[in-house]
N, C-alpha and C positions, 0 to 999 in steps of 0.2 A: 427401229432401224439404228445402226449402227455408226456415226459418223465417222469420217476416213481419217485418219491421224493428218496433220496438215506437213506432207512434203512436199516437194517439189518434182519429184520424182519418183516413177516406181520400175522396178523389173517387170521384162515379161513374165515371168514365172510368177511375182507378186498377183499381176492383172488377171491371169490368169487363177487365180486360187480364188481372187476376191469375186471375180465375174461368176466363176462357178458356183461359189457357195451363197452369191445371192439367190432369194428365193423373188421376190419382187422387182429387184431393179437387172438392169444392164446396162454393161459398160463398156465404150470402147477406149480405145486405144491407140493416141497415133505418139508418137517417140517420147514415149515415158511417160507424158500425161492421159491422165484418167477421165476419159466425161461420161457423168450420166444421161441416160437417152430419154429421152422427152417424149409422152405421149404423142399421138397423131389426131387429126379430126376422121370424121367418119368418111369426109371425100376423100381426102387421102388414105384410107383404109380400101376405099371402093377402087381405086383408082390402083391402088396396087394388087387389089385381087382382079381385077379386071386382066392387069398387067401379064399376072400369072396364070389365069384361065388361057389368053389366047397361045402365050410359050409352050403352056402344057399341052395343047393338042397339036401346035407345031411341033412339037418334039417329041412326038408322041411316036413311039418306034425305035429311038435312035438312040444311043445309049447316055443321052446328056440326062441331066436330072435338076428339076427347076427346081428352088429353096426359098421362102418363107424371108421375113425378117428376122425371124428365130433363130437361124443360121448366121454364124460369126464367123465371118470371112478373114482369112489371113491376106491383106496385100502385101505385107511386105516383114522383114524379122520383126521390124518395133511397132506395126501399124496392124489393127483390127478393128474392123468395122461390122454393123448390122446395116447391111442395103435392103432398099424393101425390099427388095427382089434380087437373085440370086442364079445365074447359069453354072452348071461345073457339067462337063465332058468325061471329065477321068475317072478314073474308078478305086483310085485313093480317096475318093470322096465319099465313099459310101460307108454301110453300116456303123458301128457303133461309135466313129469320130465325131469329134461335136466342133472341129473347124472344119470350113473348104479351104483347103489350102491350092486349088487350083481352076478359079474362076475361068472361065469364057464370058461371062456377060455379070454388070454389076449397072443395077437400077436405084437412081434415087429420084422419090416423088418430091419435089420440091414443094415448101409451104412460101409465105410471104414470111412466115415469124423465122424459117430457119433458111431462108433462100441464099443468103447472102454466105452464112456459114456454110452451105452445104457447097455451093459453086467454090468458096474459095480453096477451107481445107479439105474436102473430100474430096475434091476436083484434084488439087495436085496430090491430094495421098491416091485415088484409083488410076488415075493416067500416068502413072509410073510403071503400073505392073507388069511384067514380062508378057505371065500366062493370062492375063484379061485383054482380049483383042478387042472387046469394048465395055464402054461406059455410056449408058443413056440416063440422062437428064429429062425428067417431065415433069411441068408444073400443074399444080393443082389450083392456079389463080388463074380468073380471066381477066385479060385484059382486052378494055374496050376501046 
């Protein structure tokens, strides 16, 4: 693997070359800065597939289409994220594009290791977005 030259900054059209042509990692993107995305555990795996089984048969008919953490969401010109889970409605969202550029629903399973990042900057990077009418939040800790 390749280490990233050390800026400070990147273009989107950079983020977007380098995301692509990894084969192993991904990257998001929130206003110029680069981060790499961190394994998940298995309950947070289960908990997002869970997530996406129940949307997939509510939506089952209706022309939305539920998306993977695979899917790189555009919130905003400088901001791109992978949520575990993914709504889009519109039909710019389909076939061979590899962003959703127009969320209806963006899921993050919350860890204890990445809670606190996740609530702060993906919290104000998805609750910005025009066309996402929502953001759920669910943790994968119990608290007793």
């Amino acid at each position: 693997m390749t280490a990233l030259p050390r800026r400070s900054t990147m273009s989107v059209e950079e983020y977007l070359q380098l995301d692509r042509s990894s084969i192993d990692t991904r990257y998001e993107y929130i206003d110029g800065h680069v981060i790499m995305m961190a394994g998940g555990t298995l309950d947070h795996a289960t908990i997002s597939a869970n997530i996406i089984s129940v949307l997939r048969n509510l939506l089952r008919g209706s022309p939305c289409r539920v998306f993977t953490t695979d899917a790189r969401v555009r919130i905003s010109e400088t901001r791109y994220v992978y949520p575990d889970v993914s709504v889009s409605c519109d039909t710019q969202d389909r076939g061979r594009v590899d962003i959703v550029q127009f969320p209806r629903l963006v899921v993050e399973v919350l860890s204890t290791s990445t809670e606190v990042t996740d609530r702060g900057r993906k919290l104000a990077t998805t609750g910005n977005v025009q066309q996402c009418r929502s953001t759920c939040w669910v943790t994968s800790s119990i608290h007793r």
